[in-house]
Phi, psi and omega in degrees: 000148195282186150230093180255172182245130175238057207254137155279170200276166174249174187250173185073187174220160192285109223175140200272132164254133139049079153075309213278159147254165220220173162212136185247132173175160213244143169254175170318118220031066167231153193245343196215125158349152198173136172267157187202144187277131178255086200268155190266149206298141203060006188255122192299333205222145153311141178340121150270006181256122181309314191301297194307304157340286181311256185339324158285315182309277172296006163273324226254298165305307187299322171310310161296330181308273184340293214274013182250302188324309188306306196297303183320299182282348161307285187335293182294337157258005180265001200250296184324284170333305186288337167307302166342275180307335185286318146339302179283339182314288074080275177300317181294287172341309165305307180307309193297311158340311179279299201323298204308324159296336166259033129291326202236015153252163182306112159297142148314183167273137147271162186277161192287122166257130223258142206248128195265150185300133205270149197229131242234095181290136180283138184263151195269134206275138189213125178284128142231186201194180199242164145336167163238332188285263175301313171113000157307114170265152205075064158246143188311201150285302222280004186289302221298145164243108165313112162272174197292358184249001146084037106350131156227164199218133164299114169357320177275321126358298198286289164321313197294321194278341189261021189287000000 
């Protein structure tokens, strides 16, 4: 097997100022060429080690790639978005229209509806009366039973005395 490198190439070109390395080249979404120091993230001066150089050049390249990539698909989802809204524009218009047309046609009157008188079964009227015994009120009549001493007792009553 041969020993190839299968590192892409970066465009522009790579190069010593006073000792620093430097890189001139135009990135993505850039219209004009441009040198740039290649300093490692916190650092005032550029890099004196090539490797390293090389590695911020392509963090550098790859940043810009991501950050074209980003600006593209904003674009394309604010060109989406407008589509959108011209649809709902579109659509609401059609709606108001219909509003505006069952306002101004004529409602019928409705009509009187004849509602028949609810019909009314006579119901059994049912007497009550109290305990003699316990003193419990509301007991039917037809509950209460007279004893010999001619009392009358509520059914539990009744039970209790025949116990």
């Amino acid at each position: 097997m041969s020993n190839k490198s299968f590192k892409a190439t970066l465009p522009g070109t790579i190069h010593q100022k006073n000792s620093r390395w430097w890189w001139k080249t135009k990135l993505p979404g850039e219209t004009k060429t441009k040198d740039r120091a290649l300093k490692p993230n916190g650092a005032q001066c550029a890099t004196k080690d090539p490797k390293i150089a090389e590695k911020i050049a392509r963090e550098m390249w790859a940043d810009a790639i991501r950050a074209e990539a980003e600006v593209k698909i904003r674009a394309g989802m604010a060109e989406e978005i407008n589509e959108l809204k011209a649809q709902f524009k579109e659509k609401l218009e059609v709606y108001k229209q219909i509003v505006e047309k069952a306002k101004t046609e004529e409602e019928p009157e409705p009509e009187e509806k004849i509602i028949p008188e609810a019909q009314t079964e006579p119901t059994e009227t049912v007497t009550t009366a109290t305990c003699e015994c316990c003193g419990k009120q509301d007991v039917p009549e037809s509950d209460l039973v007279s004893i010999d001493s001619g009392q009358r007792l509520c059914p539990e009553c009744l039970k209790m005395l025949r116990q």
